[in-house]
C-alpha positions in Angstrom: 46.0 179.6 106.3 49.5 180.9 106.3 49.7 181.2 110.7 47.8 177.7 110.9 50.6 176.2 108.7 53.1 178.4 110.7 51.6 176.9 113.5 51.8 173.5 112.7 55.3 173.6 111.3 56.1 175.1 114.6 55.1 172.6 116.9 56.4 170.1 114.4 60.0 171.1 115.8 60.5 172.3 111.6 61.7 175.9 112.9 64.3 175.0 115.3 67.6 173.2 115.6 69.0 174.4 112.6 72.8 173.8 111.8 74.4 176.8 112.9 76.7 178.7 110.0 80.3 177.4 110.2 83.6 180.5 110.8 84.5 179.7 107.4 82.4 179.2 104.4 84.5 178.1 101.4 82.0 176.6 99.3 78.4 177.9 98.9 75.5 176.7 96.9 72.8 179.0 95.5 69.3 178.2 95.0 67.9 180.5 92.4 66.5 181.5 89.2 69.7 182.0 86.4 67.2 184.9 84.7 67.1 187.4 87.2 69.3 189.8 88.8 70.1 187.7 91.9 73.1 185.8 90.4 75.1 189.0 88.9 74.2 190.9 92.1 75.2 187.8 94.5 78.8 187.2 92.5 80.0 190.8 92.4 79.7 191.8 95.9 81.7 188.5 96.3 84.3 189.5 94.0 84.4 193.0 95.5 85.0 191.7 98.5 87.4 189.7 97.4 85.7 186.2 99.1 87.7 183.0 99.3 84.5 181.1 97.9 83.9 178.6 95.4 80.0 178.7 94.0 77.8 176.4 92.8 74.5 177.3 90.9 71.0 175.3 91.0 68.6 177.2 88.8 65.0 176.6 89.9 61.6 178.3 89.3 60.9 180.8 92.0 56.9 181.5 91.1 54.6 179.1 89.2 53.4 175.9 89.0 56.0 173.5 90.4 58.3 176.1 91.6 57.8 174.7 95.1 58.9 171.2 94.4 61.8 172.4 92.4 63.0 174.5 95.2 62.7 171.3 97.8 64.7 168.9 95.1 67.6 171.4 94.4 68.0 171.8 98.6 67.6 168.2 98.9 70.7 167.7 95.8 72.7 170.4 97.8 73.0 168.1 101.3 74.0 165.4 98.7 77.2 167.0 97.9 80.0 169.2 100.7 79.0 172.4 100.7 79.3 174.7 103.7 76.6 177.0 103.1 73.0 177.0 101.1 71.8 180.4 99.8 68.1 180.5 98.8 67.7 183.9 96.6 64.6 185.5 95.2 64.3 189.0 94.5 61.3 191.1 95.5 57.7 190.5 94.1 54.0 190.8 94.9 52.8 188.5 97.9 51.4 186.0 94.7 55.0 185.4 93.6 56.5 184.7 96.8 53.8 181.8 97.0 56.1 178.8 96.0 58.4 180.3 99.6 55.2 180.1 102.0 54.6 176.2 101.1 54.8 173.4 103.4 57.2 171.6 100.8 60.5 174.0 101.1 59.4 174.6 104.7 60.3 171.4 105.4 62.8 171.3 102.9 65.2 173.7 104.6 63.5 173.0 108.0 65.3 169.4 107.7 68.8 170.4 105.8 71.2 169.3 107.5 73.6 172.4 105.8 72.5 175.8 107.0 70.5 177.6 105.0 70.8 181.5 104.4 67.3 182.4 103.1 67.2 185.9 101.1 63.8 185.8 99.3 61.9 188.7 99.0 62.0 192.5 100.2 63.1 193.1 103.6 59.4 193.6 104.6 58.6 190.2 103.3 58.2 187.2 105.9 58.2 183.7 104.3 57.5 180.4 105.4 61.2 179.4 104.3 62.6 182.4 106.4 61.1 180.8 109.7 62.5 177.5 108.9 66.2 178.3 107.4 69.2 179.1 110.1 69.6 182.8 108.8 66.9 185.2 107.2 69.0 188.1 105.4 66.9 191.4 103.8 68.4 190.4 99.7 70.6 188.4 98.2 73.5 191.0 98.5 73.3 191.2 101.9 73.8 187.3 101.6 76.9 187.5 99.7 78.0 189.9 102.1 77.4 187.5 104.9 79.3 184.8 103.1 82.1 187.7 102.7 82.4 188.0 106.1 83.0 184.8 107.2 85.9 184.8 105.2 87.5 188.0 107.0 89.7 186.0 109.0 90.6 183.7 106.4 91.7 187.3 104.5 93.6 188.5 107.7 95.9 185.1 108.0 96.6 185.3 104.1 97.7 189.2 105.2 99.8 188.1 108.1 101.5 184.8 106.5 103.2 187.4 103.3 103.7 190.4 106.2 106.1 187.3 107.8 107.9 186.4 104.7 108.2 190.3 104.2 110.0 190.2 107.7 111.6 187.3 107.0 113.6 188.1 104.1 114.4 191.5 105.3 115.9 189.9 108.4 117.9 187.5 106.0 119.2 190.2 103.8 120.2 191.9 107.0 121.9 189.2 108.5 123.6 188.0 105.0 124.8 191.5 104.7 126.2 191.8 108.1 128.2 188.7 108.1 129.5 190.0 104.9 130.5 193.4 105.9 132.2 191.4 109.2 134.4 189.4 107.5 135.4 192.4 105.2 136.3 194.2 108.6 138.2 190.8 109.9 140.2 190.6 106.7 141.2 194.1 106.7 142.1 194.1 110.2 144.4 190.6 109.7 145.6 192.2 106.7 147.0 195.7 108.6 148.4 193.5 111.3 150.9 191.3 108.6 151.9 195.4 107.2 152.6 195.9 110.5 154.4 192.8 111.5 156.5 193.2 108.5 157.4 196.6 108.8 158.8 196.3 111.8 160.6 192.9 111.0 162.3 195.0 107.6 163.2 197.6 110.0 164.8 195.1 112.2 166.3 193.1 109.6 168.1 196.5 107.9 169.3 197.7 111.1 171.6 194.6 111.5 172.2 193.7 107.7 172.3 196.7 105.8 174.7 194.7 102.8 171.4 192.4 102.6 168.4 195.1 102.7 167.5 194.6 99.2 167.4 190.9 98.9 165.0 190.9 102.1 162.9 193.1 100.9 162.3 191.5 97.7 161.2 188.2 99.6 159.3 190.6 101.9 157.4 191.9 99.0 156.5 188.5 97.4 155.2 187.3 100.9 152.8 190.7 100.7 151.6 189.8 97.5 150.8 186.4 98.3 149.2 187.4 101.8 147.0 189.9 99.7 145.9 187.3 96.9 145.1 184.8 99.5 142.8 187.4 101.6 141.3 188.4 98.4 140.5 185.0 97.7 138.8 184.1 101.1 136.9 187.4 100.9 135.7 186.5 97.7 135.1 182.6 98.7 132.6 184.4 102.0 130.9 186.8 99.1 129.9 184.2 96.8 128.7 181.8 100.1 126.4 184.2 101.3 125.3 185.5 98.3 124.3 181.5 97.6 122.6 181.7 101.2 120.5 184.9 100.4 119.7 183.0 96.9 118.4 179.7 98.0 116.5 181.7 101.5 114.4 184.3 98.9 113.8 180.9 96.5 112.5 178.6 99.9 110.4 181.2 100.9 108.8 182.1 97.1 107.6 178.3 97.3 105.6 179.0 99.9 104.1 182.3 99.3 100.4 181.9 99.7 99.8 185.0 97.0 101.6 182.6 94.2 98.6 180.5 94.2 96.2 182.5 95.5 96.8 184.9 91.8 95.7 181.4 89.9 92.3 181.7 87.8 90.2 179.3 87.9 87.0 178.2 86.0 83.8 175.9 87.2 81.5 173.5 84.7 78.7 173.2 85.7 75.4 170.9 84.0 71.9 171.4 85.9 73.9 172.5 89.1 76.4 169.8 88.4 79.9 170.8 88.9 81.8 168.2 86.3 85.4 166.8 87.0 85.7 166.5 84.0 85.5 166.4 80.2 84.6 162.8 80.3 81.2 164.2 81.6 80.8 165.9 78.9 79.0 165.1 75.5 78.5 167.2 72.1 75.3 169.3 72.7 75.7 169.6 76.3 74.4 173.1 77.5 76.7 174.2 80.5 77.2 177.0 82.7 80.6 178.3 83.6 81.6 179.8 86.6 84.8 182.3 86.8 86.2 184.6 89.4 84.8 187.7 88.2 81.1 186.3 86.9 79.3 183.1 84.8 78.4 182.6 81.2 76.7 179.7 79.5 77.9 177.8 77.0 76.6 175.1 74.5 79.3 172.4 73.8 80.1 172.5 69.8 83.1 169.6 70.2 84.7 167.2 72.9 88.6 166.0 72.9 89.7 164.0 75.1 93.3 163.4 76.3 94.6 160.6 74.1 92.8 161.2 71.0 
């Protein structure tokens, strides 16, 4: 019975032309049962491989009476909504239990999902119906994690490169800001050494010829040093605090844009029978929710609801 239905699904077309799986999966749904191990095992190789990718939950039966049809509806709800990626995850079990996989309903079911399908049901031994007709067959659900991991590597590697540029960037900038500094330093010193020099040899000149009047021209000498000094020190000073400004503003321009400043953000998904809420205008007293963090998921019954305003 199961290679006639094979066969017939087969020639149907139901086993080919799949929607290949995009470079980048961001946002994955998983079709599974919220008792097992497949959910804690799915999320933490996720999180320890540190995945850019938002999940979404749609508990199902995976043996039993309508398991099958609840399997089919939950594939069906996930082309309804912008996901890149479909995981279907049971974990290993006696041929019996893998029944509800070997149906014509979720063959055709994943067979016409217009999202790709990763299908993970099973041992690695195990063959399914819903293996044939998904776009990727993967040995367990960890391995499925890992493959949405993967796609992510690249995504991983530009986040790597974009804060080894601002790296470089700032230490050019503090480079540069520090060399113009040190410059004008050298140029003030070197202007300042040239008046010393000027006027030593125009005091020289000056008591040479007018001995009676040495002291006098000296004393306006001196006053003219002084005020050469204070006005070098000033525009020293006035090229320290402008570059120092520079430096400032450059390391605040390119903290805005550090990808790692909002990449360190938590962030928390509510979901209600594999609805992700907007929301807590979707949300009544009683409501039984599941919540979705970075490092795993908890359900939660919902005691009180406030609303902004009230």
């Amino acid at each position: 019975q199961f290679l006639k239905l094979k066969q017939k699904l087969a020639d149907e077309g139901v086993f080919s032309g799949q929607p290949p799986l995009p470079a980048v999966i961001r946002k994955v749904a998983i079709v599974t049962s919220i008792t097992g191990a497949v959910i804690h095992d799915f999320v933490t190789v996720l999180a320890d491989r540190k995945a850019f990718a938002g999940v979404t939950v749609f508990p199902v039966k995976v043996q039993g009476d309508g398991a099958a049809e609840e399997i089919a509806a939950a594939v069906a709800a996930c082309n309804e909504r912008a996901f890149d990626a479909v995981v279907i995850a049971r974990g290993g079990g006696a041929n019996t239990d893998l029944a509800a996989f070997n149906t014509e309903t979720v063959a055709r079911a994943v067979g016409n999902s217009r999202i790709p399908v990763i299908s993970a049901v099973g041992h690695e031994t195990d063959v399914t119906l819903c293996d044939f007709a998904a776009t990727l067959r993967v040995a367990t659900p960890s391995v499925a994690a890992a493959t949405v991991a993967e796609s992510n590597a690249a995504t991983r590697a530009r986040v790597d490169e974009a804060v080894a540029r601002i790296h470089r960037s700032i230490q050019r900038t503090v480079v540069r800001a520090t060399g113009r500094t040190s410059g004008a330093a050298r140029r003030i010193e070197t202007a300042a050494d040239r008046k010393i020099v000027a006027f030593g040899g125009r005091v020289r000149l000056a008591v040479n010829r007018m001995a009676y009047g040495a002291k006098r021209l000296l004393a306006d000498r001196a006053r003219a040093v002084t005020s050469a000094a204070a006005r070098a020190d000033a525009a020293a000073a006035m090229k320290t605090v402008a570059a120092e400004q520079s430096l400032k503003l450059t390391a605040t321009r390119l903290e805005s844009v550090n990808p790692l400043k909002v990449l360190s953000v938590g962030y928390a998904k509510v979901c209600r029978g594999g609805t992700e809420l907007a929301g807590v205008s979707d949300l009544r007293q009683g409501d039984k929710v599941k919540v979705v963090m970075r490092d795993g998921a908890f359900a939660a019954d919902v005691t009180d609801v406030t609303r902004k305003g009230r």
